[in-house]
C-alpha positions in Angstrom: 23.5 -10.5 28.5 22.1 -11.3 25.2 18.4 -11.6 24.3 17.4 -14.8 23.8 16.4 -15.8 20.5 13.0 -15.5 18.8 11.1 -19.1 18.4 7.8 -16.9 16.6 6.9 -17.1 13.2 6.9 -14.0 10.6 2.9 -14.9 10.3 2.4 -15.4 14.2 4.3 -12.1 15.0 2.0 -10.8 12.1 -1.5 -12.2 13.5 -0.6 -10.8 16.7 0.1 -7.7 15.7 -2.5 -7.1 13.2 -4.7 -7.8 16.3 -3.1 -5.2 18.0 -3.7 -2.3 14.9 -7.7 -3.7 14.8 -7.5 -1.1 17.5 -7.8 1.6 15.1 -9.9 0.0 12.6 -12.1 -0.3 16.3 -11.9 3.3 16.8 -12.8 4.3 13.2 -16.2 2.3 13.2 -17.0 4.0 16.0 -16.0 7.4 15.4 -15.4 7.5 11.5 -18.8 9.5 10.5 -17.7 12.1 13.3 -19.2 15.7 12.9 -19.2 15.7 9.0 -16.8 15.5 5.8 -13.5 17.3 6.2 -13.0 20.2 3.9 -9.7 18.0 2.1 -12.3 14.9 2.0 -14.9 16.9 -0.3 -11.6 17.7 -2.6 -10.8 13.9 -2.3 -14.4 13.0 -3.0 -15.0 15.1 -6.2 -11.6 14.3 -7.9 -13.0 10.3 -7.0 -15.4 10.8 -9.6 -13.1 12.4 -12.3 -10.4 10.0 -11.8 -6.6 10.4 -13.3 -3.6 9.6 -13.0 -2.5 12.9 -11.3 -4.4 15.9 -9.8 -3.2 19.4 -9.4 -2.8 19.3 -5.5 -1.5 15.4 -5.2 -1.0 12.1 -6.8 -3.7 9.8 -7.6 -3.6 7.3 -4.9 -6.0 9.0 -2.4 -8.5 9.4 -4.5 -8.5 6.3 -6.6 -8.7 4.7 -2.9 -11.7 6.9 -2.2 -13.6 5.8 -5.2 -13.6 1.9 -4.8 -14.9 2.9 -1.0 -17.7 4.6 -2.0 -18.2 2.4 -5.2 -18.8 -0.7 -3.4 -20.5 0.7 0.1 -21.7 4.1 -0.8 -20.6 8.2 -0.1 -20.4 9.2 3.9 -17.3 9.8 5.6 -17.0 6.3 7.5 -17.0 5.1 4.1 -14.3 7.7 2.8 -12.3 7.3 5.9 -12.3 3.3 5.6 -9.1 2.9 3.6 -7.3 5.5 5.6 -8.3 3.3 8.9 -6.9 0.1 7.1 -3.7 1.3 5.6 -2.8 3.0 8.7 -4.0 -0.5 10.7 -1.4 -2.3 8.1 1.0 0.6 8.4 1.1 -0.3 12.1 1.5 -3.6 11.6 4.6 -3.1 9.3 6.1 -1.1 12.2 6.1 -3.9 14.6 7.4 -5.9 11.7 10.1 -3.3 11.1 11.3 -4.0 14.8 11.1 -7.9 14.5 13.8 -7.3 11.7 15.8 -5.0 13.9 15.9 -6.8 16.8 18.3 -9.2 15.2 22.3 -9.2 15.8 22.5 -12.0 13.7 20.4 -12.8 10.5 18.1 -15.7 11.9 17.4 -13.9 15.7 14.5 -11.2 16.0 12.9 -9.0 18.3 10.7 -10.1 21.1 6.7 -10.1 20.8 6.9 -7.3 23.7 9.3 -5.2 21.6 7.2 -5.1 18.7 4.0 -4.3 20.4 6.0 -1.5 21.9 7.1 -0.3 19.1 3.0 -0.4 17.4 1.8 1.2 20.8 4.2 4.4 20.5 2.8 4.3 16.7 -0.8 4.6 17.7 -1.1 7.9 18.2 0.3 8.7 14.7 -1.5 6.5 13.0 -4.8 7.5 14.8 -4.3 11.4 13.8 -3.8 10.3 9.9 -7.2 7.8 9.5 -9.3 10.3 11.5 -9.7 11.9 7.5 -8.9 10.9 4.2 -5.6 12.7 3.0 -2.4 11.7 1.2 -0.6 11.5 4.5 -2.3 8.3 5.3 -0.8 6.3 2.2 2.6 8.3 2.5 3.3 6.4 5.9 2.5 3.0 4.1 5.3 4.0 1.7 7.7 4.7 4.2 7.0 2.2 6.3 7.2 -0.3 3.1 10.8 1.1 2.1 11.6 0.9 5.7 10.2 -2.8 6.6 12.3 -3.9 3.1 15.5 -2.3 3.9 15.6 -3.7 7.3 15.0 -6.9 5.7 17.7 -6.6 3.4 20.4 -5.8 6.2 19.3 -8.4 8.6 19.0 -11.5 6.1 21.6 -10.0 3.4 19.6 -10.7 0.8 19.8 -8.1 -2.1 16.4 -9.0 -3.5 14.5 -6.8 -0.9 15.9 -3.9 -2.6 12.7 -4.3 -5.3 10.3 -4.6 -2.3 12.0 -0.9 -1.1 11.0 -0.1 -4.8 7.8 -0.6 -4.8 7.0 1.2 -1.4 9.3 4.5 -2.6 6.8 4.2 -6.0 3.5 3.8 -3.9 4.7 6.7 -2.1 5.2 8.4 -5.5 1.3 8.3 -6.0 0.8 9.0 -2.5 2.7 11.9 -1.8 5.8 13.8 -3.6 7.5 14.0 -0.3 8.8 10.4 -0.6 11.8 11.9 -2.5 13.2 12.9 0.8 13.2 9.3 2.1 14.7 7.9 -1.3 17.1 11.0 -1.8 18.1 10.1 2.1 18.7 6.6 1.8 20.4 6.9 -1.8 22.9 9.3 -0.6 23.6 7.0 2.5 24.5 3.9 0.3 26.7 5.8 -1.0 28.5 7.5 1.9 28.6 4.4 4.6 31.6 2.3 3.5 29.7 -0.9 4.8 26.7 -0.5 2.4 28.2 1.0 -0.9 28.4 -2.6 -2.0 24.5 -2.8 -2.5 25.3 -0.1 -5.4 26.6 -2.8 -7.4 23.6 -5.6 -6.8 21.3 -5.5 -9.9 18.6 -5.9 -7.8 19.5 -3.2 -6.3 19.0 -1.2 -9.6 16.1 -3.3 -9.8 14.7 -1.4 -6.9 14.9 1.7 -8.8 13.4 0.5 -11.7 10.7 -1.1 -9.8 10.2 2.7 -8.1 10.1 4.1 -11.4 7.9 1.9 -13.3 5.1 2.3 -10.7 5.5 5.9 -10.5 5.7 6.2 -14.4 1.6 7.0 -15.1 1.9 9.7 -12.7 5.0 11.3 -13.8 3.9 11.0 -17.5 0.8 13.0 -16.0 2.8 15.5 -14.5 4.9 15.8 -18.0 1.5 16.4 -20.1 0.3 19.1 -17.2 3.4 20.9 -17.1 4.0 19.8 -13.8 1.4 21.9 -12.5 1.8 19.9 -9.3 5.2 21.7 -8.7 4.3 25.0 -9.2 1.3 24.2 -6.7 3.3 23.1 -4.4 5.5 26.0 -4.6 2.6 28.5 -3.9 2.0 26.7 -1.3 4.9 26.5 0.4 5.7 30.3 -0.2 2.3 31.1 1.4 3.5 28.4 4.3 6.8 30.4 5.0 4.9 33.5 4.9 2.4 32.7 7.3 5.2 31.3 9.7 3.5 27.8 9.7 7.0 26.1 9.3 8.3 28.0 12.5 7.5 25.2 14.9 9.2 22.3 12.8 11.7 21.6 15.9 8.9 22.1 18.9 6.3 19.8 16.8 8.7 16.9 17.0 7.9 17.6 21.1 4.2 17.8 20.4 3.9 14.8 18.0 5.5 12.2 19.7 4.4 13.7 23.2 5.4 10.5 26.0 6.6 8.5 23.3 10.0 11.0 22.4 12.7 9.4 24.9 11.8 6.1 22.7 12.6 8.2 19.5 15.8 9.0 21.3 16.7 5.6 22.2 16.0 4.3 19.0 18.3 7.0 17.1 21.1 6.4 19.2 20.9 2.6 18.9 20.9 2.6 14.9 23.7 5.3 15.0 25.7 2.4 16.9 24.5 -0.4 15.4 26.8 -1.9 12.8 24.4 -3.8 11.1 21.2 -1.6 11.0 22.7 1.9 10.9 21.7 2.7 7.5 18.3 2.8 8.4 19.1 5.8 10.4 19.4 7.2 7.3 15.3 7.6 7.2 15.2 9.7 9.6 18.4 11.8 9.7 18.4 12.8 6.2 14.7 13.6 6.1 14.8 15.5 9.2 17.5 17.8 7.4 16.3 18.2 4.6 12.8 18.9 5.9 14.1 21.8 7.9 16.5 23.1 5.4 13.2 23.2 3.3 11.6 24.9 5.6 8.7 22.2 5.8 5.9 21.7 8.4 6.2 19.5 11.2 4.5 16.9 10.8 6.0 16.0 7.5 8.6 14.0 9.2 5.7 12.0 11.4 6.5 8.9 8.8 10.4 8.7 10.0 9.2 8.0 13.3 8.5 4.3 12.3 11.9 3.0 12.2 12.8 5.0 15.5 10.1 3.9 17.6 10.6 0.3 15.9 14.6 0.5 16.7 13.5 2.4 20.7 11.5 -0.7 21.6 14.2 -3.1 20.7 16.7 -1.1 22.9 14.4 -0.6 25.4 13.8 -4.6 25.4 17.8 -5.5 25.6 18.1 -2.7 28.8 15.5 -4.4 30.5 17.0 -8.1 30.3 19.4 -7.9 33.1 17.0 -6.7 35.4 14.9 -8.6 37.9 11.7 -10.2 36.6 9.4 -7.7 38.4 11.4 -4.6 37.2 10.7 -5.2 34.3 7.1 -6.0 34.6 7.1 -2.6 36.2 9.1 -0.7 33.7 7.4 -3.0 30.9 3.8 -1.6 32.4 5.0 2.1 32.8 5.8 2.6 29.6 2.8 0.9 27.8 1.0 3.4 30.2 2.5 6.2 28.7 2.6 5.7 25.5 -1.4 5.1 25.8 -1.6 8.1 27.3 -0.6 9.7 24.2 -3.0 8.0 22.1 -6.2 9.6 24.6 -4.2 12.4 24.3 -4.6 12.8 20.1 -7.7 11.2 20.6 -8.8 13.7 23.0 -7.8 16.5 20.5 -8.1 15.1 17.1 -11.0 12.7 16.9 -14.3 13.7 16.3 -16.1 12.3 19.7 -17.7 14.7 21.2 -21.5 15.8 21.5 -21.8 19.4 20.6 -21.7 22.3 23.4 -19.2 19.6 25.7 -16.0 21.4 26.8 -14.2 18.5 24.7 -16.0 20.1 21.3 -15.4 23.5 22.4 -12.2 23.3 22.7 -11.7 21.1 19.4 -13.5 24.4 18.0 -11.3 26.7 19.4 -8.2 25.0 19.1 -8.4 22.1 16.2 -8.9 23.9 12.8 -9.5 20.8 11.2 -12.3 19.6 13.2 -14.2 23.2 12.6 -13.2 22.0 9.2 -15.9 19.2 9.6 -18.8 21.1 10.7 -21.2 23.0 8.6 -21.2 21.5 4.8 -25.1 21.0 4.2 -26.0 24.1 6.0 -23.7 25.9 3.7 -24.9 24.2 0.4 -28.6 24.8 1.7 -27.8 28.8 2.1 -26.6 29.3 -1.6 -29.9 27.0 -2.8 -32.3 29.8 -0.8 -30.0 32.3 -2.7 -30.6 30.2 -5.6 -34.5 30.4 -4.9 -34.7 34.3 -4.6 -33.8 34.4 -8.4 -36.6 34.5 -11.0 -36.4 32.2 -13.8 -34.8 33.9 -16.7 -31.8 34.3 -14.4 -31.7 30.7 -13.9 -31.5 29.7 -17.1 -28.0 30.0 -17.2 -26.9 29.7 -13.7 -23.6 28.9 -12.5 -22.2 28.6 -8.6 -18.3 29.3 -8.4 -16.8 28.5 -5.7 -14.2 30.3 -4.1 -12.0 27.0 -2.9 -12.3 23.0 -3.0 -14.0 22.9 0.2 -16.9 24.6 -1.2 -16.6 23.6 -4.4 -16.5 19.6 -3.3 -19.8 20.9 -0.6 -21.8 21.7 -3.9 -21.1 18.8 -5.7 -21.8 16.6 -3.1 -25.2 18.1 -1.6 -26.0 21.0 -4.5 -27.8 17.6 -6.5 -30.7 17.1 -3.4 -31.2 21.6 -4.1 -31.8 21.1 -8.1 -28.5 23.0 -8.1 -26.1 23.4 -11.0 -22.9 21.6 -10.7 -20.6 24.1 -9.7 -17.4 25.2 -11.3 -14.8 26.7 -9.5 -10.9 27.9 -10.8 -8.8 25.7 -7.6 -7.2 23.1 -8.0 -8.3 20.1 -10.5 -11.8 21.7 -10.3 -10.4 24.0 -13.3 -9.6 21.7 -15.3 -13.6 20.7 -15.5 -14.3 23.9 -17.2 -17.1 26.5 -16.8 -19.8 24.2 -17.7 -21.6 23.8 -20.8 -22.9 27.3 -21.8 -21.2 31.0 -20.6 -23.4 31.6 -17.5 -24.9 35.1 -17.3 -25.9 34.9 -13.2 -23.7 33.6 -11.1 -23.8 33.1 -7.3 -20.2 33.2 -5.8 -19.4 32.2 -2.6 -16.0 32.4 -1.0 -15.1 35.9 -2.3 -15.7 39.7 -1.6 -17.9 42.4 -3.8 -14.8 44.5 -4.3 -12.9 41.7 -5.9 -16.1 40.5 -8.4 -16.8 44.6 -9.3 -13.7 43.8 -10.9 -14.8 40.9 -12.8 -19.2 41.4 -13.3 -20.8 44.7 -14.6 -23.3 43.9 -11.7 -22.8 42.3 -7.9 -24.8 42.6 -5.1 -24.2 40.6 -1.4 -27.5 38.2 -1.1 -26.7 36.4 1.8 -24.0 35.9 4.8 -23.1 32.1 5.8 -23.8 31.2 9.3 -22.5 28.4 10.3 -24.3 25.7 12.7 -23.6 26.7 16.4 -21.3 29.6 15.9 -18.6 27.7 14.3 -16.2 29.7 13.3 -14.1 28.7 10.0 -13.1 29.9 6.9 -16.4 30.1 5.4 -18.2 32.1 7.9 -14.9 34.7 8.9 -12.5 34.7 6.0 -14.9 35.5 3.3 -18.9 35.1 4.6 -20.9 36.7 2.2 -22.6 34.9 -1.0 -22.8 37.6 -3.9 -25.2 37.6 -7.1 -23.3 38.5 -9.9 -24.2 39.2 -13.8 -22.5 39.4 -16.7 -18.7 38.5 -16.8 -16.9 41.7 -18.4 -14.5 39.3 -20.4 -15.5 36.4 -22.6 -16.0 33.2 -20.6 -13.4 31.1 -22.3 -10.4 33.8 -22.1 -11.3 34.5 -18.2 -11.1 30.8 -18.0 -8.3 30.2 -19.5 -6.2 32.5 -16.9 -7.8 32.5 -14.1 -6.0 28.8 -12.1 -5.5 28.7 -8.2 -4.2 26.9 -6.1 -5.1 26.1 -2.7 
């Protein structure tokens, strides 16, 4: 039987679904100032200030996004968090837009209302986990689901001139996040290998596409050029000390764990683009990344993105099984499955979301088991430990003070909080925070936190442990296990400059 034809607008499916995503912008309001800044968000918020067109650890977007928040309503992290919690609400809207496209067999039918509110639903939970902070990951599922929503709109209406639309969301996800190269190397080497589609590599528009891609992309990349595309050699340290640490060994069970209830609809979805003649190069986004990812060795949740356009192509399938089927089968089967694919949004809500009072079993076990939400916790307390250092110190050894920081986390801490203290701005080698130098004079005292007295014996004629962080009810983190103890240190046994000049982490 087929599924009758769709008599909704583009803007009426839209309005409906952007009511559905006001779900998250709903849950941000009410949980977005949660237990504190993450320590990515103080990053985020420091290179906010300094704004470029590239950064050591990412492209410009997330920060550039960061700064008009705070410009216009001012620094907390409901603010910080606000454009994370409206792309993601957009992101979700594109999704149920991406099924509207797919549920077409001809190029003027589209998907049910139900389908794509299915297909936003099993989205949630992703979208929910990416606005709960401000990272890159939150603008690199806009991109994908951009290049997605355009290619689907190109193979349902064959009309070449989407292909500049899929341009322009594989160059936002150039600024977003380098990743994207998997989804463009992915659907590239698809046009070219599916006999049905290597036509579209003669359209100019097409090759307007690409151009489109690149011209967006180009201040970044001509920042990467100038830098020596630091960026790659970051992200090759990191991914070294990734493989190392074994955090890419559970790339095939965190497919299980992400999409949780909402899996059998990834399935579905797969296996209905693999057989459809018409959509089955947007298979290609999730395939090819999913490959490539692993052959890389990447993280799990790298691939969350790609779920989009399975979860899109799952709800249409699931919609076309249940037409035969008597009306009140399919209200039941309609009503199971919204039910489960809420579950797994209390599910990451439960684990992910900053909601609940301290000492609960819900915050314990965030604290045990959620590294990023003990990530969140304990940012003033820290700052107001090195200012007491700070305060032991007589006045010829503040006169030229530094604070280096031993990673962005603390670094971003003392430039956000250090100001209320009297405390210098603090300089730290990670990241983009090198590239702001040692400050204005060659400090003789310097407090350093995030290290260990062997390692700065090595670099100070003098160093002495002043203080151990403690952090607010017995959180445990990097700060107060990995390295707990702020030093007093004088006297750098190299000049400041050279030191300088070769001392750039990553992190």
């Amino acid at each position: 039987m087929a599924i009758a034809r769709s008599t909704t607008s583009l803007r009426s499916d839209a309005v409906v679904l952007s009511a559905c995503a006001a779900i998250l912008l709903a849950v941000h309001f009410a949980t977005g100032n949660g237990y504190g800044f993450h320590r990515d968000e103080l990053q985020f918020l420091d290179d906010a200030r300094h704004l470029a067109w590239g950064f050591v650890a990412y492209p410009p977007l997330t920060a550039f996004c960061g700064r008009i928040a705070i410009a216009i309503l001012g620094i907390s992290p409901q603010v910080l968090r606000l454009p994370a919690a409206v792309v993601n609400a957009i992101s979700l809207v594109l999704v149920g837009l991406i099924a509207r496209e797919i549920g077409g067999r001809s190029p003027d039918e589209t998907a049910s209302r139900y389908a794509q509110i299915v297909a936003v639903v099993a989205m949630l939970p992703i979208a929910l986990a990416f606005s709960s902070v401000l990272q890159y990951n939150t603008f690199d599922l806009l991109a994908w689901c951009l290049a997605i929503f355009f290619t689907a709109r190109v193979l349902r209406t064959d009309n070449p001139r989407y292909w500049i639309g899929v341009g322009a969301g594989i160059g936002i996800g150039v600024l977003s996040k380098y990743s994207i190269a998997f989804l463009a190397v992915s659907l590239i080497a698809a046009v070219a290998i599916l006999p049905s589609q290597r036509h579209h590599l003669r359209s100019r528009f097409f090759w307007y596409g690409a151009l489109t891609a690149v011209l967006i992309a180009a201040p970044n990349l001509l920042w990467l050029a100038r830098h020596h595309f630091i960026t790659i050699h970051m992200e090759q340290f990191i991914h070294a000390r990734d493989v190392r640490h074994g955090r890419a060994q559970g790339y095939y069970s965190d497919q299980l764990k992400f999409t949780m209830f909402a899996f059998p609809l990834a399935v579905a979805g797969l296996v209905s683009l693999l057989r459809s003649a018409r959509f089955r190069l947007l298979s290609a986004f999730y395939v090819g990344p999913f490959i490539l990812f692993a052959l890389a060795k990447g993280r799990g949740y790298y691939l969350m993105p790609a779920y989009a356009v399975l979860y899109a192509a799952g709800a249409v399938a699931l919609e076309r099984a249940l037409v035969p089927h008597a009306k009140w089968l399919r209200i039941t089967l309609r009503s199971f499955v919204f039910a489960a694919l809420l579950l797994d949004s209390v599910a990451v809500g439960w684990a992910c979301l900053p909601i609940w009072p301290v000492g609960s079993a819900g915050w314990n076990w965030q604290m045990q088991n959620n590294g990023d939400m003990r990530d969140e916790v304990g940012w003033p307390e820290f700052v107001a430990q090195v200012a007491a250092v700070r305060d032991t110190l007589p006045a010829s050894d503040r006169a030229r003070l530094a604070i280096l920081a031993g990673n962005y986390g603390e670094a971003g801490a003392l430039a956000l909080y250090g100001p209320q203290y009297g405390l210098p701005t603090p300089i730290s080698s990670t990241n983009s925070f090198h590239d702001r130098g040692f400050g204005p004079y060659a400090p003789e005292t310097v407090i350093v936190t995030g290290s260990n007295l062997a390692d700065q014996l090595r670099n100070f004629e003098s160093c002495t442990v002043a203080a151990t962080v403690q952090m607010p009810y017995g959180v445990r983190n990097e700060e107060s296990v990995d390295h707990p103890t702020i030093l007093i240190c004088r006297h750098l046994r190299w000049p400041w400059p050279e030191a300088w000049a070769g001392s750039q982490k990553f992190g």
